[in-house]
C-alpha positions as CSV (number, residue, x, y, z in Angstrom):
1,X,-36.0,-24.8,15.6
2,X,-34.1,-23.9,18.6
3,X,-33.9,-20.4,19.5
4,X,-31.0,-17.9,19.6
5,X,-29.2,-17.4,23.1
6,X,-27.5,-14.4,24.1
7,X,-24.0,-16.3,23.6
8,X,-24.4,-17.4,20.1
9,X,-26.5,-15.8,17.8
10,X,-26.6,-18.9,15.4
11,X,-30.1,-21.3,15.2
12,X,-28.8,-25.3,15.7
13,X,-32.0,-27.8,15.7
14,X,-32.1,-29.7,19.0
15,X,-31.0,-33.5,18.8
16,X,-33.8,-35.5,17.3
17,X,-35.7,-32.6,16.8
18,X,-37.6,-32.3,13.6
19,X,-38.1,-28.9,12.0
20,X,-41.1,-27.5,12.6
21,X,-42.7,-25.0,9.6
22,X,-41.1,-21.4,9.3
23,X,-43.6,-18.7,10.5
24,X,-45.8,-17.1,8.0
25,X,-44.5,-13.6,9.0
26,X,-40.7,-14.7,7.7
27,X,-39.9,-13.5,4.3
28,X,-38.2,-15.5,2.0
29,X,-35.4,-13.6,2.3
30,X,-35.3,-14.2,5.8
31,X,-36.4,-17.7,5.3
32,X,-33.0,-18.8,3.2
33,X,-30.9,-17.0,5.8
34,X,-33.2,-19.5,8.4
35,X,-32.3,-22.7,6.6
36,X,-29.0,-21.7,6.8
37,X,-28.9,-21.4,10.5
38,X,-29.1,-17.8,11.3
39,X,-31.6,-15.4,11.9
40,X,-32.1,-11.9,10.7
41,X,-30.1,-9.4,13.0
42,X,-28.7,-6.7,10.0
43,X,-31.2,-4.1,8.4
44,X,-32.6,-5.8,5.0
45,X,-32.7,-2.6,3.3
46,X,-30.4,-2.8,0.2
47,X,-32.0,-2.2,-3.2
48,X,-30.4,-4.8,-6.3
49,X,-28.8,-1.2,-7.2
50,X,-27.4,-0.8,-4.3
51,X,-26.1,-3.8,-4.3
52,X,-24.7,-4.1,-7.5
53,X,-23.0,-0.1,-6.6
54,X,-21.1,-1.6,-3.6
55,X,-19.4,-4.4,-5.6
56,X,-18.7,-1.2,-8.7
57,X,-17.8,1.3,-6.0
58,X,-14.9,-1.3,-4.1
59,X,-14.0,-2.1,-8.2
60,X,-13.6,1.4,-8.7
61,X,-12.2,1.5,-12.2
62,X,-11.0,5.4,-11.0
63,X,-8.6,3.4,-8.0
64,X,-6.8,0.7,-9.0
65,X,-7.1,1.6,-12.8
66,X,-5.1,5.0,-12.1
67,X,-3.1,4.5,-8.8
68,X,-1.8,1.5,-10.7
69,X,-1.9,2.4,-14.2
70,X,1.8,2.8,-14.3
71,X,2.6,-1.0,-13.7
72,X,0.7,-2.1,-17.1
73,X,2.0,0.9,-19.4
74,X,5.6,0.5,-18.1
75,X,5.2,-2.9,-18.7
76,X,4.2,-3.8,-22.6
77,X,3.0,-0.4,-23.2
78,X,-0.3,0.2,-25.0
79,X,-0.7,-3.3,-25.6
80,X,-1.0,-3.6,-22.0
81,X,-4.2,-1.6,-22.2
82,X,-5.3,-2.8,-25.4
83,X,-5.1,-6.8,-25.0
84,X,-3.8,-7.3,-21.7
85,X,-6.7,-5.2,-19.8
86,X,-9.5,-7.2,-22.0
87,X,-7.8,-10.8,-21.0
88,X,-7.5,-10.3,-17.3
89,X,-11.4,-9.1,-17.4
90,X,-12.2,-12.0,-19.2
91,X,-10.8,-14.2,-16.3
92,X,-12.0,-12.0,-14.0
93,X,-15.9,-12.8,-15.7
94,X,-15.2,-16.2,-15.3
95,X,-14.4,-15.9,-11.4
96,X,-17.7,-13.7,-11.1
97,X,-19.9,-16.2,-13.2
98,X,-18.9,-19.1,-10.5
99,X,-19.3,-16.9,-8.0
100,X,-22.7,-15.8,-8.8
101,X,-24.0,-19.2,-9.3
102,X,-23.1,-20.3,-5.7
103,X,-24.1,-16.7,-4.6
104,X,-27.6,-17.5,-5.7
105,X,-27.4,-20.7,-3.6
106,X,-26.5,-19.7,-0.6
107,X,-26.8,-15.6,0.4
108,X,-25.4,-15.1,3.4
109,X,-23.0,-12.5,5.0
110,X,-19.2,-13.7,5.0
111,X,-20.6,-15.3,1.5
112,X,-17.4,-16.9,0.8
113,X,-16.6,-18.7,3.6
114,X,-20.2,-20.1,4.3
115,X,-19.8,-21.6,0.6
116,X,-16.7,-23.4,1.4
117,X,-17.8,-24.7,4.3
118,X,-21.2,-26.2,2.7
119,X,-19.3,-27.5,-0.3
120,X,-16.0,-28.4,0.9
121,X,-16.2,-28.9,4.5
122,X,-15.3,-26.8,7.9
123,X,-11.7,-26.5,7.3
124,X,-12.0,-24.8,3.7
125,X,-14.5,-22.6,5.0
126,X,-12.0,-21.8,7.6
127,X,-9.3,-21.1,5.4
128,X,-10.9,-19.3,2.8
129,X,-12.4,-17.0,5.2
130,X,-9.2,-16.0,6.6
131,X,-7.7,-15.6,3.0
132,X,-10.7,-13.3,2.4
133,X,-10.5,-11.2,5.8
134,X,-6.3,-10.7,4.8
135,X,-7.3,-9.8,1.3
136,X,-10.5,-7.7,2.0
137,X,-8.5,-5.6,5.1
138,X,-5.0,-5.0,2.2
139,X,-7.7,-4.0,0.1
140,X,-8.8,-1.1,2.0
141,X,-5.0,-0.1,3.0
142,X,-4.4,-0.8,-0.5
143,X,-7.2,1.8,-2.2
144,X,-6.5,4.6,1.1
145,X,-2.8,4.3,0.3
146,X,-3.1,4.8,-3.4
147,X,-5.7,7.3,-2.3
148,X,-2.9,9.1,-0.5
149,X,-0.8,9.1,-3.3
150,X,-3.1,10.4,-6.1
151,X,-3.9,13.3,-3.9
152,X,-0.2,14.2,-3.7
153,X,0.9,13.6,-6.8
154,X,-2.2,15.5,-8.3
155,X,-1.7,18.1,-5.8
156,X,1.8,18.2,-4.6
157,X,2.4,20.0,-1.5
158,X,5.8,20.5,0.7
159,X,7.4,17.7,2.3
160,X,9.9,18.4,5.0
161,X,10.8,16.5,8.1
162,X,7.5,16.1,9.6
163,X,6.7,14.2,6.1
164,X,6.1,10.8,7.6
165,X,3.8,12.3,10.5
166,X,1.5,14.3,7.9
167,X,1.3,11.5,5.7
168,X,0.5,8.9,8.5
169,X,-2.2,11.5,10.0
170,X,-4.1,12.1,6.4
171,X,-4.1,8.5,6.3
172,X,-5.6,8.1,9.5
173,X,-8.3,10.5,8.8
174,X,-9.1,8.9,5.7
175,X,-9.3,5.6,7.2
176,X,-10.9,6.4,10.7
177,X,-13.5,8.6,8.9
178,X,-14.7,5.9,6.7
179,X,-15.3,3.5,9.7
180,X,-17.4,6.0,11.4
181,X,-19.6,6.3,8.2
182,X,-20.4,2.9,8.3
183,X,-20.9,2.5,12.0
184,X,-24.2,5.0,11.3
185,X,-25.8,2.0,9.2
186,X,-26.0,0.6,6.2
187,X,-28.6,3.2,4.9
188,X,-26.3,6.1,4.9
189,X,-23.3,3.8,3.4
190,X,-25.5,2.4,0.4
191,X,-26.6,5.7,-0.6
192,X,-22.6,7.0,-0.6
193,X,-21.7,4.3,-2.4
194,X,-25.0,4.4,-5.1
195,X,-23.8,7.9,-5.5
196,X,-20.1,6.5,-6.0
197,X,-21.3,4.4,-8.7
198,X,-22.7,7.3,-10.5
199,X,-20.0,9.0,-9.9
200,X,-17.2,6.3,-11.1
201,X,-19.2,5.9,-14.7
202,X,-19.7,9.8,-14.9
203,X,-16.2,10.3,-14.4
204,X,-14.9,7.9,-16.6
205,X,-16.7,9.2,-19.4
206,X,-15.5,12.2,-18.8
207,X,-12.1,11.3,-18.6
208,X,-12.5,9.3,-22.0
209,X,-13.7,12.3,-23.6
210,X,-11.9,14.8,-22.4
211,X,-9.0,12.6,-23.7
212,X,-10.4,11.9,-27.4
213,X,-11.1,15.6,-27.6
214,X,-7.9,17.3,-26.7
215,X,-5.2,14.2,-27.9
216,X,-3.2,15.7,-30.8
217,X,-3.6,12.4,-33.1
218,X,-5.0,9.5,-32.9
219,X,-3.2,6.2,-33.3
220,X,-5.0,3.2,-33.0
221,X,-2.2,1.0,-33.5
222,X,-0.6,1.9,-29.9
223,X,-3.0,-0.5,-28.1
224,X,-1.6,-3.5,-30.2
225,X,1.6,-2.6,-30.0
226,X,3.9,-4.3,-28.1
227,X,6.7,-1.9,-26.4
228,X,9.5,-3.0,-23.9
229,X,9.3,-0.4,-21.7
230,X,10.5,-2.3,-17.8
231,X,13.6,-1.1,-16.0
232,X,12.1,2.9,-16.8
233,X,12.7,5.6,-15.2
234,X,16.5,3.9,-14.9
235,X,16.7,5.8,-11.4
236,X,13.2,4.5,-9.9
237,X,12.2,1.6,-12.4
238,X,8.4,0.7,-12.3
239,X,9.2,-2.7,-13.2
240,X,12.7,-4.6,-12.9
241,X,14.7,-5.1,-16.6
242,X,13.7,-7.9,-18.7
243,X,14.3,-8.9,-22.0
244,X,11.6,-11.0,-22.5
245,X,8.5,-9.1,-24.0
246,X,6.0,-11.7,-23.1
247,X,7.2,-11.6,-19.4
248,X,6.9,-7.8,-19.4
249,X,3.5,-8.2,-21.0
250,X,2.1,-10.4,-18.4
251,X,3.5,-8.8,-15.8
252,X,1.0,-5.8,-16.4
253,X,-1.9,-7.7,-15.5
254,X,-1.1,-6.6,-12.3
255,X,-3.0,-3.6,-13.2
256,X,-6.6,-5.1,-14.3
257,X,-6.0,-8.1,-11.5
258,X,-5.9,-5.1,-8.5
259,X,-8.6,-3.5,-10.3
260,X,-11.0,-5.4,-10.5
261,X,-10.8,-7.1,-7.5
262,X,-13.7,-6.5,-4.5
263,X,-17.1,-8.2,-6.5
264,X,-17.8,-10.2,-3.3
265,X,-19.2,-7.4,-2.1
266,X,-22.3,-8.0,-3.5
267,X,-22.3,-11.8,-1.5
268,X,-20.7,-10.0,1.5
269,X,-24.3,-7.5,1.7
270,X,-26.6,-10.4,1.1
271,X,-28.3,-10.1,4.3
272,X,-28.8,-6.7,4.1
273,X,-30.3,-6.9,0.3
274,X,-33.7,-7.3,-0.6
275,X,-34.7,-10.5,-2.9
276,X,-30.9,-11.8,-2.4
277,X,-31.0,-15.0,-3.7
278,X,-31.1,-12.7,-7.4
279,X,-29.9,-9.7,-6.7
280,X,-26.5,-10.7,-5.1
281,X,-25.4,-12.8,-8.5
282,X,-26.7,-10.2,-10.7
283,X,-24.5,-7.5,-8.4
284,X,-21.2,-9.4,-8.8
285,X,-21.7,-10.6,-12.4
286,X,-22.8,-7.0,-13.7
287,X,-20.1,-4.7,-11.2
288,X,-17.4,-6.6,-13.3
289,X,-18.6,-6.3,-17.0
290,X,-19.2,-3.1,-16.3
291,X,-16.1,-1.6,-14.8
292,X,-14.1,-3.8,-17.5
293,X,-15.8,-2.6,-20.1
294,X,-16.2,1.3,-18.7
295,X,-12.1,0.9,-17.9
296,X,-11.4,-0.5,-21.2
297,X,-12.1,2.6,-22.7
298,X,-11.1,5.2,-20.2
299,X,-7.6,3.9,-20.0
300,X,-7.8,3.5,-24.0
301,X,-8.4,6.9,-24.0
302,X,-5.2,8.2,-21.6
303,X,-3.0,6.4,-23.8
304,X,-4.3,7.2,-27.3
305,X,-3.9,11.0,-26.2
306,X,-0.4,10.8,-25.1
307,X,1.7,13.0,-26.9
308,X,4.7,11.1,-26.9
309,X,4.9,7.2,-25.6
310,X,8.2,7.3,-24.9
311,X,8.8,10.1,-22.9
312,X,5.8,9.3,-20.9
313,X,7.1,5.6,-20.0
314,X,10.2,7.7,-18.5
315,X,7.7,9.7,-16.0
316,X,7.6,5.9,-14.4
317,X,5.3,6.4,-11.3
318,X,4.0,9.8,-12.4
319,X,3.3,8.8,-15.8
320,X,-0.5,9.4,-15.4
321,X,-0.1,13.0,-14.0
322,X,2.4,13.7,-16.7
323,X,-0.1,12.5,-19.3
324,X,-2.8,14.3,-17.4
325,X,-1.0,17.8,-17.5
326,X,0.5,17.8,-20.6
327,X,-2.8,16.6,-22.5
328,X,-6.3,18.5,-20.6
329,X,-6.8,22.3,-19.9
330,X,-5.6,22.5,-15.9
331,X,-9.0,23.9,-15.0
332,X,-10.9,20.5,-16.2
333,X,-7.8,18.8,-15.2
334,X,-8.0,20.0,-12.0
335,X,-12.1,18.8,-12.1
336,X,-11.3,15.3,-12.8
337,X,-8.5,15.2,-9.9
338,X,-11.1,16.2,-7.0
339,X,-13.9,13.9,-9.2
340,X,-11.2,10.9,-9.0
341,X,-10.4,11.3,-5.4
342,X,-13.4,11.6,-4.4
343,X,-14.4,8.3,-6.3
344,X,-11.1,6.6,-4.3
345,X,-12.6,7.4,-0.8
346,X,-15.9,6.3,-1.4
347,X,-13.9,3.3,-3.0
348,X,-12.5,2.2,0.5
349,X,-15.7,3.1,2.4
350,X,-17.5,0.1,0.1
351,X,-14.2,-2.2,0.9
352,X,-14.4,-0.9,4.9
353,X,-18.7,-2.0,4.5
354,X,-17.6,-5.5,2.9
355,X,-14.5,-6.8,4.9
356,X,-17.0,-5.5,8.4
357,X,-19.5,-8.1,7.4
358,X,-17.1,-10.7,6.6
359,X,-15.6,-10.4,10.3
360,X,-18.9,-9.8,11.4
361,X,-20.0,-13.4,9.8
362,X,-16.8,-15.5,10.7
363,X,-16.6,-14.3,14.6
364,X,-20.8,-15.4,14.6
365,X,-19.7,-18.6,14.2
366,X,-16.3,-18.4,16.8
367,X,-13.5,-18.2,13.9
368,X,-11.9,-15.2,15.2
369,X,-9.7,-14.4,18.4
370,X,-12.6,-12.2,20.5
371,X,-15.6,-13.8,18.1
372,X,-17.8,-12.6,21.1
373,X,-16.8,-9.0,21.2
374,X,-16.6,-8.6,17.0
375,X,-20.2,-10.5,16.4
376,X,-21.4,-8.1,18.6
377,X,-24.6,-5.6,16.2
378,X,-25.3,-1.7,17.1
379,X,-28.8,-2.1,18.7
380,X,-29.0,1.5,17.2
381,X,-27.7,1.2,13.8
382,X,-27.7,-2.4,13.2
383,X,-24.4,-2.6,11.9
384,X,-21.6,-5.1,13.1
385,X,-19.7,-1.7,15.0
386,X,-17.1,-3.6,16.6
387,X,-16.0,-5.5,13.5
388,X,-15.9,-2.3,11.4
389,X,-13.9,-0.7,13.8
390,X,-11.7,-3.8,13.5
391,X,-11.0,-3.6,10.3
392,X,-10.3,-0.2,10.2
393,X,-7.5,-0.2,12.1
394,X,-5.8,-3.0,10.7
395,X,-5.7,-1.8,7.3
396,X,-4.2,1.7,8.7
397,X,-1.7,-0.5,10.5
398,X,-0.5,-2.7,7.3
399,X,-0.8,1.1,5.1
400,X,2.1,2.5,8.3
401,X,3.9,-0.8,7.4
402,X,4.1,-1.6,3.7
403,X,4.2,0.0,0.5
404,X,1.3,0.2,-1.8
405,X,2.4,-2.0,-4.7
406,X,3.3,-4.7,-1.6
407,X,-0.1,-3.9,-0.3
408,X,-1.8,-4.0,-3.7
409,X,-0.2,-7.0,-4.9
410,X,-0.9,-9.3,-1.1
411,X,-4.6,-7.8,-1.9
412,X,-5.4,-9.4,-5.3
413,X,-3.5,-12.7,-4.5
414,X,-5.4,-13.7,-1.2
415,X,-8.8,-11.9,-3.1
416,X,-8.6,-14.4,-5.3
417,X,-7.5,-17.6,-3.4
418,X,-10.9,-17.0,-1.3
419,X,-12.8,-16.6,-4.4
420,X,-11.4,-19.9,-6.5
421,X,-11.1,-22.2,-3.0
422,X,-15.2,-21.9,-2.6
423,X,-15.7,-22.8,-6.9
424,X,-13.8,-25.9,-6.9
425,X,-14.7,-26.9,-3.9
426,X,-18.3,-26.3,-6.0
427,X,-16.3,-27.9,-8.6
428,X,-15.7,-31.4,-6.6
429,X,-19.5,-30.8,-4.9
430,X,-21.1,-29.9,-8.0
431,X,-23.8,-33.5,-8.9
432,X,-22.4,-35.0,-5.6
433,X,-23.3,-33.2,-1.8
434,X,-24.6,-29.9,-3.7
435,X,-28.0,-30.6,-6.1
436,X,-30.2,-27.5,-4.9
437,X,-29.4,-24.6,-6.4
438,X,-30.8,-21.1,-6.2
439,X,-32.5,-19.2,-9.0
440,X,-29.5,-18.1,-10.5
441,X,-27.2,-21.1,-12.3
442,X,-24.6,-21.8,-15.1
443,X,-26.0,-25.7,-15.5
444,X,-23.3,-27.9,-17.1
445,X,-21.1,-24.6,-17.9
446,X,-20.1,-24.0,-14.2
447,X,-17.6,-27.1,-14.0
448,X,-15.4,-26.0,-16.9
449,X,-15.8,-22.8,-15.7
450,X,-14.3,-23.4,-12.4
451,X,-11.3,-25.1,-13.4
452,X,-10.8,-22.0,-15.6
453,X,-10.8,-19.9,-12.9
454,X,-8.3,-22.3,-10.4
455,X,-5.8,-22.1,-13.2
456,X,-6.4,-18.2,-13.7
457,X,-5.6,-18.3,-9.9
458,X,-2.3,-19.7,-10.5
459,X,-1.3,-17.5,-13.2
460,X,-2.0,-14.1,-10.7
461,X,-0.3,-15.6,-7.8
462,X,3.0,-16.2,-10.1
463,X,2.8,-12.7,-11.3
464,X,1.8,-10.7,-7.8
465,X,5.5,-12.1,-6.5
466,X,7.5,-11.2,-8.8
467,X,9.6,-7.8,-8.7
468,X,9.4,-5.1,-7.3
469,X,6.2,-7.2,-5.1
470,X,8.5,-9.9,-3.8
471,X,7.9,-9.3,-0.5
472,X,4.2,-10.9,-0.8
473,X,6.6,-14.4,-1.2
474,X,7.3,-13.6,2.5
475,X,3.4,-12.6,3.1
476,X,1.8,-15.3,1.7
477,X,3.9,-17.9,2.5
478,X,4.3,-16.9,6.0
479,X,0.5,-16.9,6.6
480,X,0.2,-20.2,5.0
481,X,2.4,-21.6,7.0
482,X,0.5,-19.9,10.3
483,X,-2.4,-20.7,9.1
484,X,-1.7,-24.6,8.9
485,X,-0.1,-24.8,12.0
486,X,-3.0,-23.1,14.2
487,X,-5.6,-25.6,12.3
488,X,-3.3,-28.5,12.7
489,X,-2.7,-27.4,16.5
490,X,-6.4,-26.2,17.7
491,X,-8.8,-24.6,15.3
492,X,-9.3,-28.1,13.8
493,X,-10.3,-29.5,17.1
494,X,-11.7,-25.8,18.7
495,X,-13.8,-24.4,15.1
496,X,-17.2,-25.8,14.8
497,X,-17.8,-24.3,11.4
498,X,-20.9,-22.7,10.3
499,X,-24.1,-24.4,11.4
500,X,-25.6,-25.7,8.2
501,X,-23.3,-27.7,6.4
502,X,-24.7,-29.4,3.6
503,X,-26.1,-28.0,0.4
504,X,-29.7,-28.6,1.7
């Protein structure tokens, strides 16, 4: 094998060369990551826990199942919770079963786009990685906005004409904070976000609790029962009018789809995780049945205790305060706010972690403007600095720019075009350029599986446009378009892709 230069970082076999046998001193870990072209620059110290915590911690069932609890109870009401939050996890398994089975294959940082490109060739590696690099960046604006938010509607304080300039500088500490935790190295991040996995199932348990114990009745009925509850509060509706029921209905799956969004984490880490090839599909596939089922009946919970449904769908926006208020003791209540908001930050610092490494493994290969500058590793922390600095301040620039449900909305749909483009590129692979496959596998299940998941797809871009989220028409389609015009006009030529290109 050729050896790394100082200009590219990436191991290409000489022409005519024929491999020669890895040294014994490689582990295995280090020996798939060979294969695949690369050496081993980031510090392999992730446990499978750790691991698995990051993809749970950038879930965070305490996030998006609270900041945007609203949009599925002012949809369809309990139902919403009941059978819509169930479905969308159901998909959402599907996705993450796919996912871990090419995972296993191939564990690389930037997992995404280095499966796209072995399965489906350089310019489907190309564009799912920059779906996944949009999605992953709105992801972190998404969760600090929303983290913004809770704070001040849990703690209101005084707004006045300095408003915009106190919110935009709590944001920026938020933000600029979490990028300097990970700059100090993947060590101190995995143990935050280990502790935010703790933290997240503690807290929703809790919550749960809490809610069973103080609710003044108990009506099971509420999370079957369909209520039309859109164009409510009639001054600041949460969701446009609509007589149709079923629209309403599926319209709230907005709520699960944000939530639990963020799984690749567990591909993103691979090179930093011990025994990989296993413990990266086991993170994704047990971060999502986890936080659906540990959401499923906190949010079960908060509506069975509401004291009155109706009144509660007219709070709109700050219908889970309301509930929250009127329902726990305002010393526990206040105990769960600082618990929650804690769980958010930590939330963002696990999607700051995972969106770094993606940048980190797209500008190794020259797919980014300044690919030089953002490949570039701490020699002190081993951490890709540069790209998590990146990062950082692009999601505080879209949070100065758009609203959350805008933000939230552009997250989950580009999150999940970069996860289905890499399965059905498996999909068309699958028997035909892709036969080895790593410990972890679906067999003759993956194929139906994957066509499951392109329609799901479908489904959640349809609903993330519609009202009030129609500006992510404008988003996506406007970097579609861009993004086919600069392959068409030089990244087709210019991109080289990453260097191992088949399923060896």
């Amino acid at each position: 094998m050729e050896p790394t230069d100082s200009d590219d970082n990436r191991i290409r076999p000489a022409a005519g060369q024929v491999d020669r046998p890895l040294a014994p001193a490689l582990s295995e870990d280090e020996q798939i990551l060979s294969r695949m072209g690369y050496k081993q620059e980031l510090s392999r110290h992730m446990t499978g826990f750790s691991n698995f915590a990051i993809s749970l911690s950038i879930i965070c069932i305490l996030a998006g199942g609270i900041t945007s609890f609203q949009y599925g109870f002012c949809g369809a009401g309990g139902a919403s919770i009941g059978l819509g939050w169930p479905l969308v996890c159901l998909f959402s398994m599907v996705v993450a079963l796919s996912m871990a089975q090419i995972a296993s294959a191939f564990p690389t940082a930037g997992g995404l786009y280095h499966w796209a490109s072995i399965l489906g060739g350089k310019g489907w590696g190309w564009a799912t990685a920059w779906c996944n690099l949009v999605g992953l960046i709105a992801e972190v604006a998404a969760v600090d906005a929303g983290a913004y938010l809770f704070l001040h509607g849990a703690f209101p304080w005084p707004t006045g004409q300095h408003a915009d300039a106190l919110q935009n500088g709590i944001m920026a500490v938020i933000v600029l904070s979490q990028a300097w935790l990970n700059h100090r190295g993947i060590r101190l991040t995995s143990r935050l976000t280990d502790f935010c996995g703790y933290l997240i199932l503690v807290t929703a348990a809790v919550l749960a609790v809490a809610m069973f114990w103080y609710a003044e009745h108990l009506d099971w009925s509420r999370l079957i029962t369909f209520t039309n509850y859109s164009g409510l509060p009639a001054n600041d509706p949460v969701l446009p009018h609509s007589n149709s029921l079923l629209w309403v209905f599926a319209l709230g799956f907005l709520l699960p789809g944000f939530t639990i969004t963020g799984f690749d984490a567990s591909a993103h880490t691979a090179e930093e995780t011990r025994n990989a090839a296993v413990n990266a599909p086991r993170g994704i596939i047990r971060s999502v049945a986890v936080s659906g089922i540990f959401g499923w009946v906190m949010l079960a919970a908060v509506v069975l205790a509401i004291p009155d449904m109706n009144q509660a769908a007219k709070e709109g926006n700050n219908v889970f305060y309301f509930i929250m208020n009127t329902v726990l003791p305002k010393p526990l209540g206040i105990l769960l706010y600082i618990c929650i908001g804690a769980a958010q930050y930590l939330c963002s610092l696990a999607a700051v972690t995972s969106a770094s490494r993606m940048m980190y493994a797209f500008a190794r290969d020259g797919g980014l403007p300044g690919s030089f500058w953002l490949r570039q590793v701490s020699p002190v922390f081993k951490t890709p600095a540069a790209a998590v600095w990146t990062c950082a301040l692009l999601a505080l620039g879209l949070m100065f720019w758009v609203n959350y449900s805008a933000i939230a909305a552009c997250c989950t749909i580009f999150i999940y075009i970069s996860y289905v483009l890499p399965i059905f590129a498996g999909f068309l692979a699958y028997g035909r350029t892709w036969h080895k496959m790593g410990p972890w596998q679906m067999g003759r299940w993956y194929r139906p599986l994957a066509i499951i998941s392109a329609l799901g797809c479908v489904g959640l871009i349809v609903i993330g446009v519609q009202p009030p989220n129609q500006i992510a028409v404008y988003i996506l389609g406007g970097t579609g378009v861009l993004m086919f015009l600069v392959w068409v006009g030089c990244e087709r030529k210019r991109f080289r892709g990453p260097p191992q290109m088949t399923g060896f």
